[in-house]
N, C-alpha and C positions, 0 to 999 in steps of 0.2 A: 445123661438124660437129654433127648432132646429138646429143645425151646419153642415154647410158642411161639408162632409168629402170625397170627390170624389176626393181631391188630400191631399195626405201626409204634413203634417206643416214639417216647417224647424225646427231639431229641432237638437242643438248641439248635438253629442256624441263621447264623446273622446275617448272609449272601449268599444270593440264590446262587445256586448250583445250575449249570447247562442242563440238567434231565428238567429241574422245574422251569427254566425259559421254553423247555419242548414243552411240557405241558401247558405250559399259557397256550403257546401257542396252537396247539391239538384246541384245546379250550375256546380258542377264538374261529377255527375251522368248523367246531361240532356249532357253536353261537350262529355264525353263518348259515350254515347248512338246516336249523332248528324254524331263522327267519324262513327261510327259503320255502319249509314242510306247510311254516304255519299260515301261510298268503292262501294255499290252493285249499287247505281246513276249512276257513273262513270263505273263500271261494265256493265251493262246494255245500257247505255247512249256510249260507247263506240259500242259495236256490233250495233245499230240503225246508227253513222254515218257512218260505216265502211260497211253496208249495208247489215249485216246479221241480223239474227233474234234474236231477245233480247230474254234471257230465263224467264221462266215463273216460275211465283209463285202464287198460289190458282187464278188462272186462270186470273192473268191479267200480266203483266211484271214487272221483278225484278224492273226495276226502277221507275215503277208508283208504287209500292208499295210503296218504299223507301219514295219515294217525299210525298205519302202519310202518312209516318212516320215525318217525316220532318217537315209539316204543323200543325199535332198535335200537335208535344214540341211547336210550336210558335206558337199558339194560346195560349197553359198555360201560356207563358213565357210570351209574349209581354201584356196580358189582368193584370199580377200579374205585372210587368214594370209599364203601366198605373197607376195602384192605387196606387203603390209608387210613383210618379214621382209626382212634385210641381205643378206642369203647363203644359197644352200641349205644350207650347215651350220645357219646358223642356224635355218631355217627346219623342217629336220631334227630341230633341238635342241626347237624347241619343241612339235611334234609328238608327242616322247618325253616330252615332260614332262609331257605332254596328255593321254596316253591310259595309260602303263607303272602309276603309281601307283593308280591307280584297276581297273587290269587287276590288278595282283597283290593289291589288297586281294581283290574278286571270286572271287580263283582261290584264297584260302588259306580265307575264309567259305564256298567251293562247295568244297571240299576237304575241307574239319572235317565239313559237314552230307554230304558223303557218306557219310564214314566213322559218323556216326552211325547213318546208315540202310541199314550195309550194300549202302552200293555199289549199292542201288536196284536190291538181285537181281531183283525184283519187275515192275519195269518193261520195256517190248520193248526199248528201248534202254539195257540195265543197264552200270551204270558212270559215265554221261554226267552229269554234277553241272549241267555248265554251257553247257545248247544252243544260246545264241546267241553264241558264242565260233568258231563256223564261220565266221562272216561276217568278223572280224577280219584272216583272211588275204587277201580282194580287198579290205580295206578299207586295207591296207597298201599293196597293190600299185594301189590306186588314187591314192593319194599318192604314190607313188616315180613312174607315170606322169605326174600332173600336177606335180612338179615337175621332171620331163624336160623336159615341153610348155615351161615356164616357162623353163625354162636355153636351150633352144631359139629362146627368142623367140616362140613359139605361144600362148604365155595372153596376150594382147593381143586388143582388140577388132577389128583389121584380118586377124585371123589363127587364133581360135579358131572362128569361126561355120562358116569350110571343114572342121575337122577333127571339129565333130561332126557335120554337115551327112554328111559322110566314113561315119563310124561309123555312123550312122542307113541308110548304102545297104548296109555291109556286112549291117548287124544283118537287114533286109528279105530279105536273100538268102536269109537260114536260116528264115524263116517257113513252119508245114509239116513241119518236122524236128523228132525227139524227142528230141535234143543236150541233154544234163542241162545246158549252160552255155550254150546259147543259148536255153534254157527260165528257168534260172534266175539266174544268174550276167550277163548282157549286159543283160539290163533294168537290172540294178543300177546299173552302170557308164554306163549311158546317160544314167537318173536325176542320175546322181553329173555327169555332164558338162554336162549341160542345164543345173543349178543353177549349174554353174562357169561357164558363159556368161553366166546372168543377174548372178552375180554380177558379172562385167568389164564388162558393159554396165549396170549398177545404175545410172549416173547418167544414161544415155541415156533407161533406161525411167522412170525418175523424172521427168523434162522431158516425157515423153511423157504418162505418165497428169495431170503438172499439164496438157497442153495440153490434150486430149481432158477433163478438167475445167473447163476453161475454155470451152474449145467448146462443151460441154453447156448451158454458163451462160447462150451467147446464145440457144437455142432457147426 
């Protein structure tokens, strides 16, 4: 009978192994790359409360870009989480630990500077301390759906390629429609999917671009 393998065995290790040195490191690259998304957010994100025009980039705004950078790494990141993780509690558990402390610092530093500035009477959206804290709630429920998939059996390379393959015919249907969530909200989550695929197929595409590099080699 075959074995499960849809969650990582416990399995001691007392020194790191060279694949987890790679992974710090990948870790400290996506870290970088996360500061990098999160400057032009807040760039962006700042002219939208302040009630100017947020600048553009390949025609849509610095900060919908961004955010759409953003949802890529975690899609890779949170689908490659899953398949290490023991258990979806566990999996759950490290999720919260991942994202709560760093939310409530956030929330209690955009909390104070509200209150300094008077609740930002001033601005069209007075009140709002903290604008890109909207995104958090499909960012949740993009995690409680991929580890649906995963408890499922669906985050596997024989079996997730169908279900955005899926997703990508629904998404087409609403093209043409002024659906505030199929405007803005379904790219997200598409995003967030595509990267969960590359992520399960990571080792496929890695064999592929050595080949396709090597094949360059004999021309």
């Amino acid at each position: 009978m075959q074995r499960d393998t849809t969650f990582a065995e416990e399995v001691p290790a007392p020194e790191l192994s060279p694949s987890t040195h790679a992974r710090s490191d990948r870790s400290n690259y996506f870290d970088a790359l996360r500061l990098g998304l999160a400057l032009p957010v807040m760039y962006s994100h700042a002219h939208a409360l302040s009630g100017d025009p947020e600048p553009q980039a390949w025609s849509r705004t610095l900060g919908h870009v961004a955010v759409h950078g953003f949802v890529a790494i975690s899609g890779c990141l949170v689908a490659s989480s899953f398949r290490r993780s023991r258990s979806a509690g566990d999996f759950a558990v490290r999720r919260a630990l991942r994202i709560l402390p760093e939310l409530v610092v956030a929330m209690i530093v955009a909390t104070y500077a509200g209150r300094a500035f008077e609740g930002y009477l001033q601005n069209p959206a007075p009140s709002i301390t903290n604008g890109p804290v909207w995104t958090l709630t499909w960012a949740v429920l993009a995690h409680a759906v991929l580890a649906l998939l995963g408890i499922a059996g669906v985050l596997r390379p024989g079996a997730l390629p169908a279900f955005v393959a899926a997703c990508w015919v629904a998404f087409l249907t609403t093209l043409g429609t002024y659906d505030p969530f199929a405007l803005a909200i379904a790219p997200m989550l598409l995003v967030f999917a595509g990267d969960a695929l590359l992520s399960v197929h990571q080792e496929l595409i890695r064999r592929g671009v050595i080949a396709v590099a090597l094949g360059g080699g004999w021309h």
